[in-house]
CHARMM-style PDB file with segment names, atoms N, HN, CA, C and O in Angstrom:
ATOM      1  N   UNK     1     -38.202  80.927 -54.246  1.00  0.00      PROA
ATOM      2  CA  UNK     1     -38.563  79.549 -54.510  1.00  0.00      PROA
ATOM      3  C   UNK     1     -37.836  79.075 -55.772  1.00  0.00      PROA
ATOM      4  O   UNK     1     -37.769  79.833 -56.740  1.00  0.00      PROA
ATOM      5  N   UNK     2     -37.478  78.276 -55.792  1.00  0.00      PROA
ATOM      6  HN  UNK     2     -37.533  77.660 -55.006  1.00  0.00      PROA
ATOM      7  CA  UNK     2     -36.533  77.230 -57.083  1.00  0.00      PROA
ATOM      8  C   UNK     2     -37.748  76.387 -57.685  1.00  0.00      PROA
ATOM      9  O   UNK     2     -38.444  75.465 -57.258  1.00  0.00      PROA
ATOM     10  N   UNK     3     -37.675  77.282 -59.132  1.00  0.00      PROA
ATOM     11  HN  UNK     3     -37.110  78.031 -59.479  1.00  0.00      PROA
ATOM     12  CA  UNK     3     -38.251  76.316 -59.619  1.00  0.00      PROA
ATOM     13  C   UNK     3     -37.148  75.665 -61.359  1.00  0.00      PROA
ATOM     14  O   UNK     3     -35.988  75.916 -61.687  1.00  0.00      PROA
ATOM     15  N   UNK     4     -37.988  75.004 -61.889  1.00  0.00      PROA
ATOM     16  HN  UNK     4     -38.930  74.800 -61.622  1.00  0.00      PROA
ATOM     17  CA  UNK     4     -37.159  73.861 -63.183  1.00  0.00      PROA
ATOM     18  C   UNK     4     -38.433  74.351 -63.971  1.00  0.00      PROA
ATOM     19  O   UNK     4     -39.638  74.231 -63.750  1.00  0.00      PROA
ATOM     20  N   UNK     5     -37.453  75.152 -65.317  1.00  0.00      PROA
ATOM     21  HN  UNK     5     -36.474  75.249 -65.496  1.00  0.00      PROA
ATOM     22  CA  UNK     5     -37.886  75.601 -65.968  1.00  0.00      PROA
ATOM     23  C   UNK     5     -37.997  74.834 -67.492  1.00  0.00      PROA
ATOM     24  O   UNK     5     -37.488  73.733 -67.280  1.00  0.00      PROA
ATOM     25  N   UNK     6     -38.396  74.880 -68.860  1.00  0.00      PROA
ATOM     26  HN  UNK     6     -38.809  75.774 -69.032  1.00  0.00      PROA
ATOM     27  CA  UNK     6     -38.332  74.232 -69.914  1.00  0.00      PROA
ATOM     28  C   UNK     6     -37.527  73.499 -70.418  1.00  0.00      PROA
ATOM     29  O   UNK     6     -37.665  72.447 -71.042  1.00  0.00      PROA
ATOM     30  N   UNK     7     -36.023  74.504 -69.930  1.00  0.00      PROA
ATOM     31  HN  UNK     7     -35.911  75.359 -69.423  1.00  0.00      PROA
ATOM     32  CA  UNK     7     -35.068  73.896 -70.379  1.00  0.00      PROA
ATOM     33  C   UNK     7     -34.554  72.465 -69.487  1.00  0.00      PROA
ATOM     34  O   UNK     7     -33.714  71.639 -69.844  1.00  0.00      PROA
ATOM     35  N   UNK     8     -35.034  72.481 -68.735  1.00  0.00      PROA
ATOM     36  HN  UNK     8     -35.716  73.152 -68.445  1.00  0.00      PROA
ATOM     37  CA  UNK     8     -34.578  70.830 -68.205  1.00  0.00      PROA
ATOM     38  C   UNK     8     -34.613  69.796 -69.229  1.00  0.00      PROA
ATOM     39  O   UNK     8     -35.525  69.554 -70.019  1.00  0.00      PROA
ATOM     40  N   UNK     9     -33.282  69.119 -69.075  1.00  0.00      PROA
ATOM     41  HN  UNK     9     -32.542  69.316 -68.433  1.00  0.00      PROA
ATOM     42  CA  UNK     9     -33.062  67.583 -69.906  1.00  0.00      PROA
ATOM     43  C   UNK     9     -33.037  66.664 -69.009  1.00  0.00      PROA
ATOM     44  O   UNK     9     -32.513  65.629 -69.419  1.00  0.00      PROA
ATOM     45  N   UNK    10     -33.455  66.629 -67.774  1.00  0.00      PROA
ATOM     46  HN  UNK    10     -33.880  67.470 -67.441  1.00  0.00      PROA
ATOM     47  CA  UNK    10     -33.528  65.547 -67.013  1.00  0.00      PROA
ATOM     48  C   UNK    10     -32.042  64.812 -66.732  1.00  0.00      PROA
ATOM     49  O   UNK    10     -32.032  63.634 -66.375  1.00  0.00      PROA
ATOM     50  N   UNK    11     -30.687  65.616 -66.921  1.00  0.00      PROA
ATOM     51  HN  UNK    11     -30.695  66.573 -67.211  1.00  0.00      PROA
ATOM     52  CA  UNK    11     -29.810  65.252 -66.347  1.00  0.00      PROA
ATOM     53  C   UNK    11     -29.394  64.602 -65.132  1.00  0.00      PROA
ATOM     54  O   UNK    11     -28.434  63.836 -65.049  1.00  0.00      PROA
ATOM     55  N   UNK    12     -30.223  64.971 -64.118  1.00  0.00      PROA
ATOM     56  HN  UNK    12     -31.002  65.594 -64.186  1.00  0.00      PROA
ATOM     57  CA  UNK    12     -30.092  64.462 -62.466  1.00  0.00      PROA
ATOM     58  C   UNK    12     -28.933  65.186 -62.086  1.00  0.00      PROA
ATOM     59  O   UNK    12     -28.201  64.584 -61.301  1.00  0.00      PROA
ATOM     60  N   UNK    13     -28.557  66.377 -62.454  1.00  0.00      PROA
ATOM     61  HN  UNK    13     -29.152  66.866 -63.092  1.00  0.00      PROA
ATOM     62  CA  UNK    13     -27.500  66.551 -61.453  1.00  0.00      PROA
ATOM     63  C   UNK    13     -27.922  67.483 -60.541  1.00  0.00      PROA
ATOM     64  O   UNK    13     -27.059  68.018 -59.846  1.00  0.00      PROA
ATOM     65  N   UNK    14     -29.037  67.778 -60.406  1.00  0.00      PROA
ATOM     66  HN  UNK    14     -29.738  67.344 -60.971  1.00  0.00      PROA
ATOM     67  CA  UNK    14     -29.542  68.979 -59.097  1.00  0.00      PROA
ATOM     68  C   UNK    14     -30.036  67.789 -58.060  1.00  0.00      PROA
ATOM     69  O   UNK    14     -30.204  68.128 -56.889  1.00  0.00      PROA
ATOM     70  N   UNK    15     -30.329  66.117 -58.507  1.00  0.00      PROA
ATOM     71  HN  UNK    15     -30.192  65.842 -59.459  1.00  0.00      PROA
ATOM     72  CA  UNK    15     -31.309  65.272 -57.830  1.00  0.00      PROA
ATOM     73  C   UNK    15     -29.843  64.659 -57.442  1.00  0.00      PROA
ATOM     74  O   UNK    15     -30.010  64.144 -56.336  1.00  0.00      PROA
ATOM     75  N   UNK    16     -28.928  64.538 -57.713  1.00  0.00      PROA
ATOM     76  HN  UNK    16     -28.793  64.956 -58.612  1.00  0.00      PROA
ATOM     77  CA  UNK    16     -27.707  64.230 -57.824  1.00  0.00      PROA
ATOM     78  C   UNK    16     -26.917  65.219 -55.801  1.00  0.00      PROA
ATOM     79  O   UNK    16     -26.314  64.819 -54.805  1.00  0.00      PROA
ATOM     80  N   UNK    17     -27.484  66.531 -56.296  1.00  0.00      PROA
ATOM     81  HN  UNK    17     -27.974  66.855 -57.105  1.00  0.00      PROA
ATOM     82  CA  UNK    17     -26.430  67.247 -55.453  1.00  0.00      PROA
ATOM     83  C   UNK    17     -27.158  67.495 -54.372  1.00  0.00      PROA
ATOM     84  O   UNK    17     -26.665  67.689 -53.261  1.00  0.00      PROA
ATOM     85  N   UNK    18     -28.793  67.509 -54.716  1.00  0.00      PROA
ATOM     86  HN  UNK    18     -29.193  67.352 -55.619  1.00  0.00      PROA
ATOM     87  CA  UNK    18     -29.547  67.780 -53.599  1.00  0.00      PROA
ATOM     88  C   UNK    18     -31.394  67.212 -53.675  1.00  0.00      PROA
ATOM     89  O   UNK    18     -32.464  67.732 -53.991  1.00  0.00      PROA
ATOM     90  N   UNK    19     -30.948  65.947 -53.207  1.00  0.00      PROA
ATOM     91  HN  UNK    19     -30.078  65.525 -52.950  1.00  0.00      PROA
ATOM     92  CA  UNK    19     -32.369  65.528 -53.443  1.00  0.00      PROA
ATOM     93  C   UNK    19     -33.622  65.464 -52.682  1.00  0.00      PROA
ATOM     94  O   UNK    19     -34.749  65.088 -53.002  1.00  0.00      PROA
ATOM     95  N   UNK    20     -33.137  65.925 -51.600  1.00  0.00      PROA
ATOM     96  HN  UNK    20     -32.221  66.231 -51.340  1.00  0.00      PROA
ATOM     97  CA  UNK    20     -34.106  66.835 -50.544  1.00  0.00      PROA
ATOM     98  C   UNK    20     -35.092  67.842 -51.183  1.00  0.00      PROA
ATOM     99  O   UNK    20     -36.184  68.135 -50.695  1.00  0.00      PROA
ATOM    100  N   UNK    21     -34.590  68.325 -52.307  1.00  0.00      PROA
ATOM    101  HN  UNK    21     -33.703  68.087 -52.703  1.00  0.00      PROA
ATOM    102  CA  UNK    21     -35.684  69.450 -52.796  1.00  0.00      PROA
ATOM    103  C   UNK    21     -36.244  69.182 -54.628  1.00  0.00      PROA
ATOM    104  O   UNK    21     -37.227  69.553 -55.270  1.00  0.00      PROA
ATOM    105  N   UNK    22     -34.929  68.294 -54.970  1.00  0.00      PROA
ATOM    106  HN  UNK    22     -34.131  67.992 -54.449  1.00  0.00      PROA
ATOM    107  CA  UNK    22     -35.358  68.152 -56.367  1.00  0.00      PROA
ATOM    108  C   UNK    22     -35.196  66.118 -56.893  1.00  0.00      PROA
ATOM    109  O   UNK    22     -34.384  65.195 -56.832  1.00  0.00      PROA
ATOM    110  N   UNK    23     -36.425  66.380 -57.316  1.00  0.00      PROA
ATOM    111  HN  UNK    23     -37.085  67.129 -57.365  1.00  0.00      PROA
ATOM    112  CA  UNK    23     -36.369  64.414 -57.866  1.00  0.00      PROA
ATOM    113  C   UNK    23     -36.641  64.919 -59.529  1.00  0.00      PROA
ATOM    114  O   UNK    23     -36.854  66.022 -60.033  1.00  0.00      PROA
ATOM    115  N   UNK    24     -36.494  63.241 -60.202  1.00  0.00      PROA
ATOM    116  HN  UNK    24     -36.321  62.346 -59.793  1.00  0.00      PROA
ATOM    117  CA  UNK    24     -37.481  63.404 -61.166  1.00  0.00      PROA
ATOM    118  C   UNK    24     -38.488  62.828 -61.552  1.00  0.00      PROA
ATOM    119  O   UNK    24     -38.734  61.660 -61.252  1.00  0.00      PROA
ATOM    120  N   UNK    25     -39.386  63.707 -62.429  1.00  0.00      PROA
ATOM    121  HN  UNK    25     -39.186  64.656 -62.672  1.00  0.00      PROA
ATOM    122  CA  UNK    25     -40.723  63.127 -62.341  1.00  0.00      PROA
ATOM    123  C   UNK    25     -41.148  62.054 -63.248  1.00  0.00      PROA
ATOM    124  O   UNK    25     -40.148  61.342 -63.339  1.00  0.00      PROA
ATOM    125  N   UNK    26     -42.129  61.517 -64.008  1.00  0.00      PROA
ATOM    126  HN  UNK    26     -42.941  62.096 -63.934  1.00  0.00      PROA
ATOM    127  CA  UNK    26     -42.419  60.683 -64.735  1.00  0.00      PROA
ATOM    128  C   UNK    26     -41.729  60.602 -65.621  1.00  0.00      PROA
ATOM    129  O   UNK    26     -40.989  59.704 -66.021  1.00  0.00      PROA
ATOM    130  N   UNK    27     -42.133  62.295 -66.222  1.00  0.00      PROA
ATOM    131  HN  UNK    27     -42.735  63.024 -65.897  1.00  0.00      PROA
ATOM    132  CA  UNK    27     -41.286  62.389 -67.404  1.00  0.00      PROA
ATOM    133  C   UNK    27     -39.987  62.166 -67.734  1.00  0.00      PROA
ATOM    134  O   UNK    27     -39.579  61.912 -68.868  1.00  0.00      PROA
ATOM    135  N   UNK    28     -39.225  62.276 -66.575  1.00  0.00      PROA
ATOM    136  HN  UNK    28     -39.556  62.482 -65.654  1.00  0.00      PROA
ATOM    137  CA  UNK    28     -37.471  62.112 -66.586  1.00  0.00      PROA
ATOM    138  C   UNK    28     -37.226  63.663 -66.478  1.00  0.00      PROA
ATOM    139  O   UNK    28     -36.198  64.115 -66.981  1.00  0.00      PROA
ATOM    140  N   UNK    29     -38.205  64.582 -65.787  1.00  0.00      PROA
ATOM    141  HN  UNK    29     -39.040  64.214 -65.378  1.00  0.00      PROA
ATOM    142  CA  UNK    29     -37.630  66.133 -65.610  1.00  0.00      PROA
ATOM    143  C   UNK    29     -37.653  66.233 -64.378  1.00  0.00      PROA
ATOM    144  O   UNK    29     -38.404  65.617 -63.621  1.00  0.00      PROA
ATOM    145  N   UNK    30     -36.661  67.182 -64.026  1.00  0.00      PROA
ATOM    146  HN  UNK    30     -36.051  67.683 -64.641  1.00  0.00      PROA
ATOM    147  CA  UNK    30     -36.189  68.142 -62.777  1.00  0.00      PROA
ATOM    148  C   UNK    30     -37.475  68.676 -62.104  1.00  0.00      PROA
ATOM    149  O   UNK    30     -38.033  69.438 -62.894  1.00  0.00      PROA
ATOM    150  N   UNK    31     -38.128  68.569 -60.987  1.00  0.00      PROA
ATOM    151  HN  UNK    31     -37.675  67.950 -60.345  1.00  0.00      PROA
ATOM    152  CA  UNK    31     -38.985  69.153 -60.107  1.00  0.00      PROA
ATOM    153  C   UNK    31     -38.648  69.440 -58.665  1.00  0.00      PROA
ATOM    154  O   UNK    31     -38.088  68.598 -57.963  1.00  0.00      PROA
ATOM    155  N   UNK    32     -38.937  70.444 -58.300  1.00  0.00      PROA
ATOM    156  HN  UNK    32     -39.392  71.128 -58.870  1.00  0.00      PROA
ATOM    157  CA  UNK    32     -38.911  70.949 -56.912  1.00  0.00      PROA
ATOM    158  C   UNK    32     -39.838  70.124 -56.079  1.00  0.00      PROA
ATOM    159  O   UNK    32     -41.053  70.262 -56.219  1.00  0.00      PROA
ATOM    160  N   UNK    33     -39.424  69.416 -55.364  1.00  0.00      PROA
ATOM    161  HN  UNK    33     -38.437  69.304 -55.251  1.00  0.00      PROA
ATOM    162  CA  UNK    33     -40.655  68.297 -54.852  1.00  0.00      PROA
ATOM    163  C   UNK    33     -40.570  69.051 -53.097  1.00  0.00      PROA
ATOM    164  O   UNK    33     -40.802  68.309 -52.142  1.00  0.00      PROA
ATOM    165  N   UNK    34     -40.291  70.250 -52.911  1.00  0.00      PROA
ATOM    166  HN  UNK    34     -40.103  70.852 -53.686  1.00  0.00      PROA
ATOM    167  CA  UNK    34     -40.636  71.274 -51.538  1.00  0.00      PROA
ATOM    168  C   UNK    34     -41.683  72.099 -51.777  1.00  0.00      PROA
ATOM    169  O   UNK    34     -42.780  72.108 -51.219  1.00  0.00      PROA
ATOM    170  N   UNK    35     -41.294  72.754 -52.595  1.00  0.00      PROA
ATOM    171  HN  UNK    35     -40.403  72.747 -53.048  1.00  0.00      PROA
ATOM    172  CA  UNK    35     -42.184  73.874 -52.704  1.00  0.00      PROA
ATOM    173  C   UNK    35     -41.206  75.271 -52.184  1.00  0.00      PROA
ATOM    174  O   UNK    35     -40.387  75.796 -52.938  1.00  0.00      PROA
ATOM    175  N   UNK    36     -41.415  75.649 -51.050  1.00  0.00      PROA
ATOM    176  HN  UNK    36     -42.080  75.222 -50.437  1.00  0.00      PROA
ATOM    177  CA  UNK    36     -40.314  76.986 -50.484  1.00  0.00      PROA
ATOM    178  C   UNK    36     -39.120  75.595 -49.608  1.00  0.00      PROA
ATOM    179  O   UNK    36     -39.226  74.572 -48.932  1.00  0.00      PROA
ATOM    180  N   UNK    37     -38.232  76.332 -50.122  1.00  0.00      PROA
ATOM    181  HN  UNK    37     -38.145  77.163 -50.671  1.00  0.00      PROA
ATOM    182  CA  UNK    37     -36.724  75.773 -49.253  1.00  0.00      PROA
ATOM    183  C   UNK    37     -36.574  76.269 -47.743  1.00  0.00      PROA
ATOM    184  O   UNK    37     -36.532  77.368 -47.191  1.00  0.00      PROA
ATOM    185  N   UNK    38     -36.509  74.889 -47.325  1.00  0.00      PROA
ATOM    186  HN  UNK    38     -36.543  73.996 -47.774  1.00  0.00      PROA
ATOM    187  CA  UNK    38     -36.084  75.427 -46.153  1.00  0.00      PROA
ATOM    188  C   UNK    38     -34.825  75.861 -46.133  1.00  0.00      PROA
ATOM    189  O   UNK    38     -33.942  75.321 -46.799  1.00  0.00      PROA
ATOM    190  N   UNK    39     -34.581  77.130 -45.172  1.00  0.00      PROA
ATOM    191  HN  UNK    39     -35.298  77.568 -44.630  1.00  0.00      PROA
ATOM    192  CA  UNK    39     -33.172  77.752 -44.752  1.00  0.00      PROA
ATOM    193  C   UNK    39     -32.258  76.695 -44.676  1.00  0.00      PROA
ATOM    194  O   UNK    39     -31.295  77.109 -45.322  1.00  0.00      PROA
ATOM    195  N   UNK    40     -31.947  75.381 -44.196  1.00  0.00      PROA
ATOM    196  HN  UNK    40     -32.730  75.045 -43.671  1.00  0.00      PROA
ATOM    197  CA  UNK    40     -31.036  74.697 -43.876  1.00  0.00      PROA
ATOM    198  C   UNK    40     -30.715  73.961 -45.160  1.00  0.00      PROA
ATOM    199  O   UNK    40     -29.571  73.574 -45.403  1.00  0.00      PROA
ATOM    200  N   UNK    41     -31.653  73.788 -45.911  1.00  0.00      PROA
ATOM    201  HN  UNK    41     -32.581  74.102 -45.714  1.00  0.00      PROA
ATOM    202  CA  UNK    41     -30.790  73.122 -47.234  1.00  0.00      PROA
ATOM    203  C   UNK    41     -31.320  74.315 -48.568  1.00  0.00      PROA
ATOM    204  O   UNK    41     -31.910  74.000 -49.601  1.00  0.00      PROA
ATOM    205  N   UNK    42     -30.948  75.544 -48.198  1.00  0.00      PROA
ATOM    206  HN  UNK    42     -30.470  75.799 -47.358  1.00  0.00      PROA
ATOM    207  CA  UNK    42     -30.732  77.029 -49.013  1.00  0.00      PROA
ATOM    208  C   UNK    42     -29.618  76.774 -49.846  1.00  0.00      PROA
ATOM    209  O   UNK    42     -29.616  77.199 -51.001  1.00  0.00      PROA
ATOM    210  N   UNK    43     -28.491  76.002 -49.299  1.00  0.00      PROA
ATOM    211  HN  UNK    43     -28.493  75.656 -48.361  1.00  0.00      PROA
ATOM    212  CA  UNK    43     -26.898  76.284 -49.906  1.00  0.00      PROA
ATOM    213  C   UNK    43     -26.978  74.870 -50.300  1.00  0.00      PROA
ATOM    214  O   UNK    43     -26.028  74.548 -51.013  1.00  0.00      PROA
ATOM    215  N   UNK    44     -27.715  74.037 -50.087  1.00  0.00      PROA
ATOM    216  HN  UNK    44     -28.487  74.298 -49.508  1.00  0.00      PROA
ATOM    217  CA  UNK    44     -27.618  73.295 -51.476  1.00  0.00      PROA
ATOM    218  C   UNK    44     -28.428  72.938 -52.688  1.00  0.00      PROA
ATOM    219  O   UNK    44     -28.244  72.189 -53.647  1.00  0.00      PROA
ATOM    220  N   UNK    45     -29.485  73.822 -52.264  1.00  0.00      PROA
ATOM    221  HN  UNK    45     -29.634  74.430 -51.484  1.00  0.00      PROA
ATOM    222  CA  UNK    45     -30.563  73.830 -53.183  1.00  0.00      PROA
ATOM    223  C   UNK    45     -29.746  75.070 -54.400  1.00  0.00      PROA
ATOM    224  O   UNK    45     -30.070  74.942 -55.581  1.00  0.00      PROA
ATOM    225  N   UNK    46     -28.888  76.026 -54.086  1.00  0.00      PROA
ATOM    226  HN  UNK    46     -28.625  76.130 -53.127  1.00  0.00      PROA
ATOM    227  CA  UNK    46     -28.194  77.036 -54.458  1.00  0.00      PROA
ATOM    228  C   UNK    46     -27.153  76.143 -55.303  1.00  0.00      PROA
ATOM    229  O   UNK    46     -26.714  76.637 -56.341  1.00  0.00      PROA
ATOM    230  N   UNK    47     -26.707  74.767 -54.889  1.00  0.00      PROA
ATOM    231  HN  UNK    47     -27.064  74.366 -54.045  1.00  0.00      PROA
ATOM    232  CA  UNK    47     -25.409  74.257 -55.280  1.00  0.00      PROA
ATOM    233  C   UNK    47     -26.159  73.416 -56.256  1.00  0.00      PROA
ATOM    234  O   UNK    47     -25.456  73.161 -57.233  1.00  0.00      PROA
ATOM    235  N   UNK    48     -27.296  72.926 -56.313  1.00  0.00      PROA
ATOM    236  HN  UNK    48     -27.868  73.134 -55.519  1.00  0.00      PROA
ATOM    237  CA  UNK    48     -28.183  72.076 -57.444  1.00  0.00      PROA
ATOM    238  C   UNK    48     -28.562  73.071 -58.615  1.00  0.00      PROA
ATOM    239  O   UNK    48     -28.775  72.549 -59.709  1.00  0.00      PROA
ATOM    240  N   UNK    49     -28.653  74.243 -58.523  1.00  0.00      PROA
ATOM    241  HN  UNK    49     -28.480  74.667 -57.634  1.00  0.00      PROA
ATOM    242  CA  UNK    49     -29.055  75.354 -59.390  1.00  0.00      PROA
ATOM    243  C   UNK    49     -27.957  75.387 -60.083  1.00  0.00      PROA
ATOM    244  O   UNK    49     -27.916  75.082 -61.275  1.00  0.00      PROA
ATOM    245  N   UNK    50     -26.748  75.842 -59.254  1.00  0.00      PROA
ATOM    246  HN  UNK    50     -26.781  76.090 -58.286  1.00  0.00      PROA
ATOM    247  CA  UNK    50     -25.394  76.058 -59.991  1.00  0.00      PROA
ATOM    248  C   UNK    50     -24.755  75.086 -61.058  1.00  0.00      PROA
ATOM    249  O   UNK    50     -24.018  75.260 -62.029  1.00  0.00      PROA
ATOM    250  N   UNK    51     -25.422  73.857 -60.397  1.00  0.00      PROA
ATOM    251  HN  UNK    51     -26.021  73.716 -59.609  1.00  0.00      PROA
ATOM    252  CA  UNK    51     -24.971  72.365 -61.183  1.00  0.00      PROA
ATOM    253  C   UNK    51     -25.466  71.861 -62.600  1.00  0.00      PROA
ATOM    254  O   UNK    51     -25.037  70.928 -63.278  1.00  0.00      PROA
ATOM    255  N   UNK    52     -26.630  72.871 -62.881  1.00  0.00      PROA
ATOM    256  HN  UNK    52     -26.978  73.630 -62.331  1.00  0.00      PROA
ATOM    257  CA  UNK    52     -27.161  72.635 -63.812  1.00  0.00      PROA
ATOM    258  C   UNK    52     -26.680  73.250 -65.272  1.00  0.00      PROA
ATOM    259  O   UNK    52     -26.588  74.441 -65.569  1.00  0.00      PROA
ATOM    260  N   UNK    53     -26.373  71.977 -66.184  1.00  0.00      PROA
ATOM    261  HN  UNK    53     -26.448  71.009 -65.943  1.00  0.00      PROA
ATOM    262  CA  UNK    53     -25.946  72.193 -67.515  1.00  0.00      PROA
ATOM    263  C   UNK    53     -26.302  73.224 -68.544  1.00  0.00      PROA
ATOM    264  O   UNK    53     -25.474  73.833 -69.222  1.00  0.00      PROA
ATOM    265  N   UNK    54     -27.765  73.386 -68.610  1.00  0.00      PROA
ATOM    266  HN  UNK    54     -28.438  72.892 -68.059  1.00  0.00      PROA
ATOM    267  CA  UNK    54     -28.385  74.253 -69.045  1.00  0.00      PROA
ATOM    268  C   UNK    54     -29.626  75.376 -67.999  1.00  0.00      PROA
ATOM    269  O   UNK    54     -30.707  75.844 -68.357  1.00  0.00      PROA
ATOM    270  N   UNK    55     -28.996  75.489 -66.836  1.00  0.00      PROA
ATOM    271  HN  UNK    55     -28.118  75.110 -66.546  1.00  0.00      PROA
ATOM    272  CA  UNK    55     -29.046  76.621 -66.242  1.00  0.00      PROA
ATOM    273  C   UNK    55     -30.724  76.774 -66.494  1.00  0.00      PROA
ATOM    274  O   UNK    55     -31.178  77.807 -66.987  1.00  0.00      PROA
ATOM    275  N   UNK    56     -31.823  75.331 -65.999  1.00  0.00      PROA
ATOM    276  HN  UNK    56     -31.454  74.492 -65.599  1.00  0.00      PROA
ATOM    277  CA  UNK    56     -33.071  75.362 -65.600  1.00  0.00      PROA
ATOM    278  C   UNK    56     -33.707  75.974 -64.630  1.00  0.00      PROA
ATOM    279  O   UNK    56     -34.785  76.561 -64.534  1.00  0.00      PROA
ATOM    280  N   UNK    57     -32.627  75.668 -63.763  1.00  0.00      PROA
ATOM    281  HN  UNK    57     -31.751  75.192 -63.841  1.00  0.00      PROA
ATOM    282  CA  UNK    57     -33.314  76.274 -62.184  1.00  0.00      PROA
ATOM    283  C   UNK    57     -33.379  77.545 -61.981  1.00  0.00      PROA
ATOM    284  O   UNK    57     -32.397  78.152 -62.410  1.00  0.00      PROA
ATOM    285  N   UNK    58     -34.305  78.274 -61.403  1.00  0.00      PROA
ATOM    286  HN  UNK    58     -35.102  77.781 -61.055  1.00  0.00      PROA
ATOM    287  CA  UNK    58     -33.672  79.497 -61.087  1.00  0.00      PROA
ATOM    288  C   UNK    58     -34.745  80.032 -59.876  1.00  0.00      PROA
ATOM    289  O   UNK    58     -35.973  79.954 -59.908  1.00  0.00      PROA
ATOM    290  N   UNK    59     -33.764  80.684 -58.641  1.00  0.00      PROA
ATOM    291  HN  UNK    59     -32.766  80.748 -58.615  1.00  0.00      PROA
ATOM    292  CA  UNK    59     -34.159  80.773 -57.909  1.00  0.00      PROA
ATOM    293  C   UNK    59     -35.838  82.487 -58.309  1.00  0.00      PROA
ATOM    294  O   UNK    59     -35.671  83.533 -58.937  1.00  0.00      PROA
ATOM    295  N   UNK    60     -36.842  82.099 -57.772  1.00  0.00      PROA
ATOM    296  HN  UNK    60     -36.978  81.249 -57.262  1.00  0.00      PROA
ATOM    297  CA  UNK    60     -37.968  83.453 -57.959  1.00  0.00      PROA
ATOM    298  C   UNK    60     -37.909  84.145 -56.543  1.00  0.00      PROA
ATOM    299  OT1 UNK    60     -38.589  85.146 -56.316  1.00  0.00      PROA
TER     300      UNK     60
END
């Protein structure tokens, strides 16, 4: 499961690459708005992780 950890700055570039699994929230931070990924958007939920500046996401 992908989750957005402390270090999020609310960049948008995971909501940017894949917003099927990640928006942002009130605050202006990165959230997993799935919960478990589905298999079909795996490789870009993988490509929103990768995208990230300070390396928030991380797959558990």
């Amino acid at each position: 499961m992908y989750k957005v950890n402390e270090n999020c700055i609310g960049c948008g570039s995971c909501t940017a690459v894949c917003p099927e699994v990640f928006d942002l929230n009130a605050d202006g931070l990165a959230e997993n708005i799935l919960g478990e990924v589905p298999a079909e958007l795996e490789e870009a939920a993988k490509e929103a992780a990768a995208s990230c500046p300070v390396d928030a996401i991380v797959n558990e």
